[in-house]
N, C-alpha and C positions, 0 to 999 in steps of 0.2 A: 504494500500500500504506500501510495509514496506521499510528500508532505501537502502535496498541491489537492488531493481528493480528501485528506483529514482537514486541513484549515484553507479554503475556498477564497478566503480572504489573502494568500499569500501570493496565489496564482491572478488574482485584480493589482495587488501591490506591484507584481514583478511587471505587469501589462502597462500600467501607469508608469514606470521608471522609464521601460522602452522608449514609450514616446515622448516622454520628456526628454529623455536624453537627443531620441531624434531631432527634437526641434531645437533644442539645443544648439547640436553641432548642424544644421544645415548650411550653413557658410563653410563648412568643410569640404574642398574639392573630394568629390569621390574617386576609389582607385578602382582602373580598368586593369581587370584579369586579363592576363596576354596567352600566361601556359600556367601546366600544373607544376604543381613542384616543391623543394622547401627552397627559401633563398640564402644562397650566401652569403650576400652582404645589402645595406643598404646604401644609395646613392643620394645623395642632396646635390643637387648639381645646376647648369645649365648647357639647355641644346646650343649647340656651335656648327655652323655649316663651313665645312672645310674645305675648298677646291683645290682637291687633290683627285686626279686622275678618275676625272670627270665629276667628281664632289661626293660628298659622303657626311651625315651627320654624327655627331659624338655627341657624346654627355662628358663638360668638364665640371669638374668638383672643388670642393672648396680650395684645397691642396694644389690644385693644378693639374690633377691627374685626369688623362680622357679615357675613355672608355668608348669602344663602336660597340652597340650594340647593332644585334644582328635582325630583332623584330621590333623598331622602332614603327609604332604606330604612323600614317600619313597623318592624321589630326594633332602630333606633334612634332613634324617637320619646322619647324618655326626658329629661326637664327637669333637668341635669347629670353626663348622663352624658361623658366626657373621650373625647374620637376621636383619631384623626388619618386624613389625608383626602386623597386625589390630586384635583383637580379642574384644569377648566378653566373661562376666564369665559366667560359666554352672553351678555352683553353687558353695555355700560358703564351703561345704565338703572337707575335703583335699582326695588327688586322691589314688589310692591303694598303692603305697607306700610313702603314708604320705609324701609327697613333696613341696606339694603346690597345689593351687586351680585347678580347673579343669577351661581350657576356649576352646574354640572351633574360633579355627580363619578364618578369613573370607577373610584375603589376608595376604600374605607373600610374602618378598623376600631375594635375599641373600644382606647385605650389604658390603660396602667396606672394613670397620672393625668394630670393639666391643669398644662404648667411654662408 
């Protein structure tokens, strides 16, 4: 028997939290699932469009480190737009134009700004 069919009152409580919380955070960009997976790291970064050998987008980070991901969404193709980013690395190789590591992300969104 679990707590929510003995006190009826706990399962309106937890319903009520929900949605407050929701409305809460709705200024919160939401994150778009890319792939399954667990992540390795997270990215806070910004998109950077590179014209290298025919152009390619990165993700640079606060550090100055780039990263080409490899399933960057079209709807964040954008030459400073501020992300933050789940990803994981696809290998230690650096990517075709020698940029930085290759990682394939598995959720992304847009952030408020680039810290």
């Amino acid at each position: 028997m679990s707590c929510f069919s003995r006190f009826p009152w706990r399962a309106r409580l937890l319903g009520l939290t929900l949605v407050l919380a929701t409305g809460v955070h709705a200024n919160i960009p939401r994150w778009f699932e890319l792939a399954p997976g667990e992540p390795g790291m997270h990215i806070s970064g910004v998109i950077r469009y590179l014209n290298l050998e025919g152009g390619l987008y990165v993700i640079r980070d606060a550090r100055g480190t780039h990263y080409h991901p490899i399933n960057l969404p079209p709807a964040f193709e954008q030459d400073g737009l501020p992300i933050e980013a789940l990803a994981r690395l696809r290998d230690t190789e650096l990517s075709a134009g020698m940029v930085g590591p290759r990682i394939e992300l598995l959720y992304i969104r847009r952030a408020s700004r680039f810290e």
